[in-house]
C-alpha positions as CSV (number, residue, x, y, z in Angstrom):
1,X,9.2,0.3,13.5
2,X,13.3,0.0,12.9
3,X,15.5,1.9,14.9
4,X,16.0,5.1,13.3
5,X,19.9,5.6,12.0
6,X,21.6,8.9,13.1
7,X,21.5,10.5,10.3
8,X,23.6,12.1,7.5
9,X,23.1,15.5,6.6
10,X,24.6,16.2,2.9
11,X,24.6,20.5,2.5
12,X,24.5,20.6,-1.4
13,X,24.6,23.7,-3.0
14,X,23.2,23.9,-6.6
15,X,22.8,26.2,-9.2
16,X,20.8,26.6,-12.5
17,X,21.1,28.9,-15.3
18,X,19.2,29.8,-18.5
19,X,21.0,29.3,-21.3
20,X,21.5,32.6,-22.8
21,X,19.5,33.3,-26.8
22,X,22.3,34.8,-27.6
23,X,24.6,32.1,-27.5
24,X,22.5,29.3,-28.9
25,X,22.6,28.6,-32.4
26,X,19.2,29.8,-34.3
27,X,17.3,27.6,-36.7
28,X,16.4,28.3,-39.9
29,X,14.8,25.8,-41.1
30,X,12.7,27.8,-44.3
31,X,10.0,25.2,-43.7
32,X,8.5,26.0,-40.1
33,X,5.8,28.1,-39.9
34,X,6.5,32.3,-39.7
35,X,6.9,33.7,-36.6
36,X,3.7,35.3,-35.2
37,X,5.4,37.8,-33.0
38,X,5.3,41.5,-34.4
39,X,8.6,42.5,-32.3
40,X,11.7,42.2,-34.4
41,X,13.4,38.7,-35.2
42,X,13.9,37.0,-31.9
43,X,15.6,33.1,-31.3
44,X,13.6,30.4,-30.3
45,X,13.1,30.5,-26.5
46,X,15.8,29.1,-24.5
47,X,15.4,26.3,-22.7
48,X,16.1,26.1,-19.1
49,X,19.1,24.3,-18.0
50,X,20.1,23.5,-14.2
51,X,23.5,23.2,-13.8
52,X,25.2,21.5,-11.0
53,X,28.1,23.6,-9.7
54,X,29.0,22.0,-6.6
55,X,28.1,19.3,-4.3
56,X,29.8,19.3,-0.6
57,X,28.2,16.7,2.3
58,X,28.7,16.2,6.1
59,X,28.0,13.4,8.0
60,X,27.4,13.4,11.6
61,X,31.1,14.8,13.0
62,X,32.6,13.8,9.6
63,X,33.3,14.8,6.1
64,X,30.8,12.7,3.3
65,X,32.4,12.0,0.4
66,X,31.0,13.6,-2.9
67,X,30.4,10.6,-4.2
68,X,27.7,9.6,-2.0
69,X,26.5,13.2,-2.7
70,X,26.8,13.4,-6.7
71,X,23.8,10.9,-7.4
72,X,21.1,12.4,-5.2
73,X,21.9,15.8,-6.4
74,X,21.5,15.1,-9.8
75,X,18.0,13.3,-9.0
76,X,16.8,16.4,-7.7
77,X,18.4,18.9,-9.9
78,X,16.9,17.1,-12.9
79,X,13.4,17.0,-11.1
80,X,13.3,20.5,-10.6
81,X,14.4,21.7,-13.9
82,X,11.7,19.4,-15.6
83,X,9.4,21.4,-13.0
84,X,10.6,24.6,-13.7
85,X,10.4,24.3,-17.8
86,X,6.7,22.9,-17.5
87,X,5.6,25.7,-15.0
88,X,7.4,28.8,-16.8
89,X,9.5,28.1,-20.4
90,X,7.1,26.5,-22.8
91,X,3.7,27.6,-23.1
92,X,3.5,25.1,-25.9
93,X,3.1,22.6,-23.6
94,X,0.0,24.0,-21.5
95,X,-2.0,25.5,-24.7
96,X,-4.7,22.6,-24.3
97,X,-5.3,24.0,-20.7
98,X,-4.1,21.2,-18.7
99,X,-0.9,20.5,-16.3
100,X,0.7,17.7,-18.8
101,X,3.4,15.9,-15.9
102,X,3.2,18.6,-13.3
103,X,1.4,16.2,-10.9
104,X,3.6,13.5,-11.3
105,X,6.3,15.9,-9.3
106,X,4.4,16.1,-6.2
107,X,3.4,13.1,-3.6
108,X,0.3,12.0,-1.5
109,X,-1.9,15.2,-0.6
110,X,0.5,17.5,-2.6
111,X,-0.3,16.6,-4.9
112,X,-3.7,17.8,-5.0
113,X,-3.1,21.0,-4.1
114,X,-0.2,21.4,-6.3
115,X,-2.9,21.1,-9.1
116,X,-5.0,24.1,-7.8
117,X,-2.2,26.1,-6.6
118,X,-0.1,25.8,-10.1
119,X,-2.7,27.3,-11.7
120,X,-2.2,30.7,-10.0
121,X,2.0,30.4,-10.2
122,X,2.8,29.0,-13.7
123,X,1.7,30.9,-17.0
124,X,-0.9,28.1,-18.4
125,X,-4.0,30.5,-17.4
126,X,-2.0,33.1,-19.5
127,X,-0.5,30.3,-22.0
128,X,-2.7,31.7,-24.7
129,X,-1.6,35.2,-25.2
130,X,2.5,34.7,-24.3
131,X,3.8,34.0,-27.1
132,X,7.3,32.9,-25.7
133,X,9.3,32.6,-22.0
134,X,12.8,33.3,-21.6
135,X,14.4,32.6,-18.5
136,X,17.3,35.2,-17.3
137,X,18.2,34.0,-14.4
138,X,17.6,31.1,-11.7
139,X,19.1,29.3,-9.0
140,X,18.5,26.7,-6.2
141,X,19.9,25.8,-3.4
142,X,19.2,22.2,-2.0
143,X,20.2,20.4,1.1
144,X,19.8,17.0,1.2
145,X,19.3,14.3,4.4
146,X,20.5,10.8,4.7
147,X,20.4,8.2,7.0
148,X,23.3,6.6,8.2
149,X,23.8,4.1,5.3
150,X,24.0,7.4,3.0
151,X,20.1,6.8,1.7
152,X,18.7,9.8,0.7
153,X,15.1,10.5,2.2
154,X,14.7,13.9,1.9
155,X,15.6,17.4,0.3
156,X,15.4,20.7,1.4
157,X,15.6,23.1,-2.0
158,X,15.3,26.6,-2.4
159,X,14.5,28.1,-5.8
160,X,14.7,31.2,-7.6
161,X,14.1,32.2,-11.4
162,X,13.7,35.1,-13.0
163,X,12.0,35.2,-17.0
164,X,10.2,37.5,-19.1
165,X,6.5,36.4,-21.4
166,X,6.6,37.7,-24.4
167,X,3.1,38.5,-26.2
168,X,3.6,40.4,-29.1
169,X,4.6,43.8,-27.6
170,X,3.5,42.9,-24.8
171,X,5.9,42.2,-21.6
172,X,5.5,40.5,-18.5
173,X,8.0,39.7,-15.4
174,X,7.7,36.1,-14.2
175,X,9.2,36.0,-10.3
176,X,9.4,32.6,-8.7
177,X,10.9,31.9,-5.0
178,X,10.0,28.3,-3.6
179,X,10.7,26.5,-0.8
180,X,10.3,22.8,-1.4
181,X,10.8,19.7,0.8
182,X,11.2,16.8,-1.4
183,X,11.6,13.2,-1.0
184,X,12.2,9.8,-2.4
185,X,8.9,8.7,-4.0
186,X,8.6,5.5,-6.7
187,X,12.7,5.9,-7.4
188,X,12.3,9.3,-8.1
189,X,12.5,12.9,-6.4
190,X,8.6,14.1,-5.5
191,X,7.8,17.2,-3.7
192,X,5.9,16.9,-0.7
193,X,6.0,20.4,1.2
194,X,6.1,23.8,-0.9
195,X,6.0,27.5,0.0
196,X,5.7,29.4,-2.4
197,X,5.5,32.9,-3.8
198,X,5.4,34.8,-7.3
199,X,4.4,36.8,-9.9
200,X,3.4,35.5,-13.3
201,X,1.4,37.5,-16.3
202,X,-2.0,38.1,-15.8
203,X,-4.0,36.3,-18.4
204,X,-6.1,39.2,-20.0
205,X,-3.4,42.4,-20.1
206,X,-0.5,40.6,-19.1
207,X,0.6,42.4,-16.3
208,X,2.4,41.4,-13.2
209,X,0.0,39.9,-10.4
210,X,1.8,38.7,-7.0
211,X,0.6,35.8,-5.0
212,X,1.6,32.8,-2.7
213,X,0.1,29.7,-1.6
214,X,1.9,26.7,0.1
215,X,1.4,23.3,1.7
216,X,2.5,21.5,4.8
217,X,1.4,18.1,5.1
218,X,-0.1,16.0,8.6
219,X,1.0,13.0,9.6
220,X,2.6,10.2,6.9
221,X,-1.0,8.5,8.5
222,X,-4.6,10.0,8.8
223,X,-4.6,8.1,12.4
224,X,-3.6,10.1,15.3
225,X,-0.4,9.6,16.6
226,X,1.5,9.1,20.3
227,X,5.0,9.3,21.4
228,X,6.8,8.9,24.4
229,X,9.3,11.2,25.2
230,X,12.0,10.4,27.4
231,X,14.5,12.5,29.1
232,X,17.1,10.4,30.5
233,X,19.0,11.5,33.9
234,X,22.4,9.6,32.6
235,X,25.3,12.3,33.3
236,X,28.7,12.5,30.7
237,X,29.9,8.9,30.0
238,X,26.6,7.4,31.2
239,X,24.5,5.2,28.8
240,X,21.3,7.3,28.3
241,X,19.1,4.2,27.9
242,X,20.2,2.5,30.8
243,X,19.8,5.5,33.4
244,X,16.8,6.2,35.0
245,X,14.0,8.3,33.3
246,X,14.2,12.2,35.0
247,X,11.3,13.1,32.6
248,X,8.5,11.0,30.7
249,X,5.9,12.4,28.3
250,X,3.1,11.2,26.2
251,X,2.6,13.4,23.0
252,X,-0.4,13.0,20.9
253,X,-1.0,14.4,17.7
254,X,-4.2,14.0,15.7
255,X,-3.9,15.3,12.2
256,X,-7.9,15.6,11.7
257,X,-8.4,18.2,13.9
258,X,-4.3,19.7,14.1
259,X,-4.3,19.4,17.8
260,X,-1.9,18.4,19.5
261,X,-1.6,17.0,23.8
262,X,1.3,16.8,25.9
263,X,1.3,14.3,29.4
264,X,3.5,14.4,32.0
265,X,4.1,11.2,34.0
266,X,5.5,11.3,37.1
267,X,9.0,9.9,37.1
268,X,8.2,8.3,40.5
269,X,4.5,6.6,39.6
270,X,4.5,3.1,41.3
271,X,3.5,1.2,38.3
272,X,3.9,-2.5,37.6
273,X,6.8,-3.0,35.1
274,X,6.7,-5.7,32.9
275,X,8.7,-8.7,34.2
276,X,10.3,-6.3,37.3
277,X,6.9,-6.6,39.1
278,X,5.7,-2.9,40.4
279,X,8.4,0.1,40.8
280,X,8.8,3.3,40.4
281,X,8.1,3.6,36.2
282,X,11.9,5.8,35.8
283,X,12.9,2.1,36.8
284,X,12.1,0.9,33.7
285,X,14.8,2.9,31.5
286,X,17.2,1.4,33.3
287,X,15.9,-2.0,33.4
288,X,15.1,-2.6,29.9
289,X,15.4,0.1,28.0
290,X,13.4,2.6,26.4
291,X,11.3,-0.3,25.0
292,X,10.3,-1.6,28.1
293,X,8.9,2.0,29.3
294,X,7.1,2.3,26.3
295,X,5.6,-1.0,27.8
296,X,5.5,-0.1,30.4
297,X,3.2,3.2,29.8
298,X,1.1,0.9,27.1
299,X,0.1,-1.3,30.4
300,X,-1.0,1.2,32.4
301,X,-2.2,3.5,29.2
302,X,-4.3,0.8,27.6
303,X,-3.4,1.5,24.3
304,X,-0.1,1.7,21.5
305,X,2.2,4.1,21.1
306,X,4.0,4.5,17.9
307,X,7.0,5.8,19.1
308,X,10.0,6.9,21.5
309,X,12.5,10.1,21.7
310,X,15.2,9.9,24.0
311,X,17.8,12.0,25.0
312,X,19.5,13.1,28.4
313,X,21.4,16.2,30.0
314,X,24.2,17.0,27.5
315,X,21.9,15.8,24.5
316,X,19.1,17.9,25.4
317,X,21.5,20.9,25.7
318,X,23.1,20.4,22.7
319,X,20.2,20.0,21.1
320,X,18.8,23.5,22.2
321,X,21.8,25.1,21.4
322,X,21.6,23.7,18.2
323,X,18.9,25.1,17.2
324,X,19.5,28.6,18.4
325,X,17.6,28.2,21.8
326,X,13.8,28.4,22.9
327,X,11.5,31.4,23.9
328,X,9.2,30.6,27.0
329,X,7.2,32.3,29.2
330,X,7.9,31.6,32.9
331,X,4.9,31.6,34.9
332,X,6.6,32.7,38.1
333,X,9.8,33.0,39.7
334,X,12.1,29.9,40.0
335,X,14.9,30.0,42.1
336,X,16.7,26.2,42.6
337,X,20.2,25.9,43.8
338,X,20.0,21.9,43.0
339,X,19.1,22.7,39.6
340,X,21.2,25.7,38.9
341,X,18.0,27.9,38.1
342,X,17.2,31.2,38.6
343,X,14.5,32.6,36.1
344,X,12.1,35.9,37.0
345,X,8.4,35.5,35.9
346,X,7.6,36.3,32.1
347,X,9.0,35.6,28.9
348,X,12.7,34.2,28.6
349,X,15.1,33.0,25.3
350,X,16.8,29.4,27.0
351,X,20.3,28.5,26.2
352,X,21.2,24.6,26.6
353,X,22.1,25.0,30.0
354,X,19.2,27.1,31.1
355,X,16.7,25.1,29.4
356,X,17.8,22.5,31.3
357,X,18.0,24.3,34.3
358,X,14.5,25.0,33.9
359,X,13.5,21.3,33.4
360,X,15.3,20.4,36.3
361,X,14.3,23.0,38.5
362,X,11.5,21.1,41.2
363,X,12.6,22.8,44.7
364,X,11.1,26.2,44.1
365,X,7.5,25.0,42.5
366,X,4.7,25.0,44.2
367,X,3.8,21.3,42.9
368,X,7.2,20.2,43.6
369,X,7.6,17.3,41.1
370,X,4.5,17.4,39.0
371,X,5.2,21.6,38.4
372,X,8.6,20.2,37.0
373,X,6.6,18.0,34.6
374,X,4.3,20.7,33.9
375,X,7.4,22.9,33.0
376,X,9.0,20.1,30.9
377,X,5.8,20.1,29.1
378,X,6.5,23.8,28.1
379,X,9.6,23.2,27.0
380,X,8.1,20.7,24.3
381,X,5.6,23.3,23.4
382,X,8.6,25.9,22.6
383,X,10.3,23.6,20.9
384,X,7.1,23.1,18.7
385,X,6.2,26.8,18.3
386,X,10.1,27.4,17.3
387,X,9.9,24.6,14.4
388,X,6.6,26.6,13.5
389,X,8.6,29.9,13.5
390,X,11.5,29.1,11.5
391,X,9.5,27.8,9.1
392,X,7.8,31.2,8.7
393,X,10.8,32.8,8.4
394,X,13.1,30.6,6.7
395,X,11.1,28.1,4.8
396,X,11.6,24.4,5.1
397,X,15.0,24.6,5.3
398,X,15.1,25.5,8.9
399,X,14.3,22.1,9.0
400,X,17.6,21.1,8.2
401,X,19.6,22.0,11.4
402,X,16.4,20.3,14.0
403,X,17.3,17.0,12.0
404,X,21.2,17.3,12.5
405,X,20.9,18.0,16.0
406,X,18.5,15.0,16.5
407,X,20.7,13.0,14.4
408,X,23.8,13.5,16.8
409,X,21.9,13.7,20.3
410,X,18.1,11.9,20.1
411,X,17.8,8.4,19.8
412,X,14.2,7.0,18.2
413,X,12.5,4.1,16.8
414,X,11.0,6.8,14.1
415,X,12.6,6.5,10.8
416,X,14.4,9.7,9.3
417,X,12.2,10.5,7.0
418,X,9.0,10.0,9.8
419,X,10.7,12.5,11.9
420,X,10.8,15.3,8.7
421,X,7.1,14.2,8.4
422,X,6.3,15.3,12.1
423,X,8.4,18.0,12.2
424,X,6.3,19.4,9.2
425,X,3.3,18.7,11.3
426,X,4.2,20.7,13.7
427,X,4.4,23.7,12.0
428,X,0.5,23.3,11.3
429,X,-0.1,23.1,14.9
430,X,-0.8,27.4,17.1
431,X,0.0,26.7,20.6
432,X,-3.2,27.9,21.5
433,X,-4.1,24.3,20.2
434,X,-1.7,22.0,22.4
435,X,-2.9,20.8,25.8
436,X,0.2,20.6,27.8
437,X,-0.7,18.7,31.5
438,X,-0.2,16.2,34.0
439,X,-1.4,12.7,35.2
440,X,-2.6,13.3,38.7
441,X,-1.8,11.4,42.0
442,X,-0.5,11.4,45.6
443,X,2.5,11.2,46.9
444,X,3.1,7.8,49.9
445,X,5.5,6.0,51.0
446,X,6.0,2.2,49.9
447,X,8.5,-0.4,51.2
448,X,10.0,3.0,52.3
449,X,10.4,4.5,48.9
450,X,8.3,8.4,48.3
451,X,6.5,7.4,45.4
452,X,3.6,8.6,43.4
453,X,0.2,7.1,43.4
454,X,-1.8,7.4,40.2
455,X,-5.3,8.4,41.1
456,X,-8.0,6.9,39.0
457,X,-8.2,10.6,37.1
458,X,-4.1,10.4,36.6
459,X,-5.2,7.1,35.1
460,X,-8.1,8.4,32.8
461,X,-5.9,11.0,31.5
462,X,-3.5,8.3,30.0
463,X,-6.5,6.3,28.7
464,X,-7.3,9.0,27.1
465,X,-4.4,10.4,25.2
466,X,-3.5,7.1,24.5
467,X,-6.9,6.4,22.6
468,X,-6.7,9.0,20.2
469,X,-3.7,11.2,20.7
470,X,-5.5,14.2,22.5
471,X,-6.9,15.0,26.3
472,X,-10.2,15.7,26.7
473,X,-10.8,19.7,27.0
């Protein structure tokens, strides 16, 4: 894979409006057929028109220029409003009981359950009886991601409308709120995420039904999928990937089953290093590189991993505060003085600083190093269960500040747009269903360096992950 730009996030705000009857002109053309409706004399149902207000974008620690911003906003504002107008404004169109270009706005597995889902949100079940569908009022907001070279690769919109069916006397409230993540599809804007909930005329008396679906894809791949991820121990001004590794994981996701496991390796294993001959494996960051410890770990793993995340001290902490900290449970008390920690057993919100603390923290645990692996490993669980949580509560568009804060402080082989993709993911995955552990060993002495010797268990458990993204239960 290419390294993965930082990237760009461009904040555009959007809004849409129905164009009011009153102010359109009316037709009356003496040869169309008579109006069916037994209410008196109304206009032709508006059409819906989105209507860009404003477009404003950041970079990472800089202004973007609107002009990178102006074409991908208008790529999604015009795929939305086509979306919106052959869900909700023209029944016309769904009279033959089909979805005539609705599928063509989603991509891959969306798509499939746009089809069944639309069917419950969009008036064709009720296109029979209404009659007409004028919009009042409706808005979205979109925020849109870049990578460095200002390519667009995904969208984070927000949508509202309000409209009324008309069915003779006959009245029915439409309600729409949905949160979409879209991306760049075939040249155009497709919808790959949605969350959506809403009220629509019920077919037979045209009254107001609520309901809400939504879909979050897997995995860009049905495969599972392994990365390595590395916490550097470079301190302010050092170059993270030439520092030694202070923590190294293995996380495996397996999109068949939505599990999820996370393997600490001991930073001081005595592993052979590609070209270095055998060394403690944090040796390898600063030897060659994250790409060499991903070697490194393949070696002694026996199998590929698709990716690395790497970050160290002020990085990780910036990237906790970032995102508004992380809720953990800690399983008993930690007291370090090295480490600046000092947490009482049970549940705890983590600032930067004391997340790191707790990553850091090795004195006080009964394991010494391997219960500081074990911890780290939590810490990538709450990470997890907070993406999953702020989806819940904010839609997709929490999204948004997880991928600014990677964009400044992680550094990744994964594209942009993979990392929205396994982000999604995550917020499929209960943390009842993530295996968080650690390879085994011993602790010896060679060529009098304390070092840790992988037992042939320690061993297995990398085998295993490695082969298809999960431990053995």
């Amino acid at each position: 894979m290419s390294r993965a730009a930082l990237a760009l996030l461009a904040a555009v705000s959007v809004g849409c409006t129905a164009v009011d009857p009153a102010s359109r002109p009316i037709s009356t053309d003496a040869s169309g057929p008579a109006p069916t409706s037994v209410l008196s004399p109304t206009p032709a149902a508006p059409d819906l028109v989105l209507e860009l207000r404003r477009a404003s974008g950041r970079a990472v620690g800089r202004p973007l220029r609107s002009a990178k911003v102006a074409g991908p906003a208008e790529g999604v504002r015009a795929a939305l409003e086509d979306l919106l107008d052959l869900a909700f404004v023209d029944p016309e169109r769904w009279r033959d009981g089909t979805f005539p270009g609705l599928a063509a706005h989603f991509a891959g597995p969306a798509r499939e359950e746009a089809v069944r889902d639309l069917r419950r949100l969009t008036v064709g079940p009720a296109s029979e009886t209404i009659q007409e569908v004028r919009p009042s009022s409706a808005s979205v907001v979109v925020k849109i991601l870049a990578d460095r070279a200002g390519h667009p690769v995904a969208a984070f919109a927000t949508v509202d409308l309000a409209a009324t069916a008309f069915a003779g006397e006959a009245r029915g409230r439409i309600r729409h709120h949905g949160r979409y993540v879209l991306s760049r599809s075939g040249g155009r804007w497709r919808i790959v995420s949605y969350d959506v909930r809403g009220r629509v005329p019920d077919p037979a008396e045209l009254r107001t039904e609520r309901t809400t679906t939504s879909f979050l894809p897997g995995l860009p791949s049905p495969n599972p999928m392994v990365v390595l991820v590395i916490g550097s121990d470079a301190r302010p001004d050092w170059a993270v990937s030439r520092s030694r590794a202070d923590s190294i994981h293995l996380v495996g996701v397996d999109p068949a089953t939505g599990r999820a496991s996370v393997l600490g390796i001991p930073r001081d294993a005595w592993v052979p290093i590609p070209g270095f001959g055998t060394d403690k494996i944090n040796a390898a960051l600063v030897r060659g590189g994250p790409e060499l410890l991903v070697s490194t770990v393949e070696r002694i793993a026996g199998g590929q991993i698709d990716a690395y995340v790497l970050t160290g001290f002020e990085g990780f902490q910036a990237v906790v505060d970032a995102v508004g900290g992380l809720d953990i449970v800690v399983p008993f008390p930690i007291e370090d003085r090295f480490a600046r920690a000092d947490f009482d057993r049970g549940p705890e919100h983590l600032s930067g600083r004391e997340a790191l603390a707790f990553a850091r923290a090795r004195h006080a645990l009964p394991n010494g190093d391997f219960g500081r692996s074990l911890n780290q490993g939590r810490l990538l669980i709450a990470a997890v269960s907070a993406i999953r949580d702020q989806l819940a509560r904010r839609g997709t568009v929490a999204l948004v500040p997880w991928m600014l804060a990677g964009a400044g402080h992680l550094r990744s082989d994964l594209r942009l747009q993979e990392m929205v993709g396994l982000a999604l993911a995550a917020a499929a995955t209960r943390g009842r269903d993530v295996t968080n552990a650690v390879a085994t060993g011993h602790v010896a002495t060679v060529a009098g360096k304390s070092v840790v010797l992988l037992d042939g268990r320690g061993l297995a458990m990398l085998r295993d992950l490695a082969r298809d993204g999960l431990l053995s239960r």
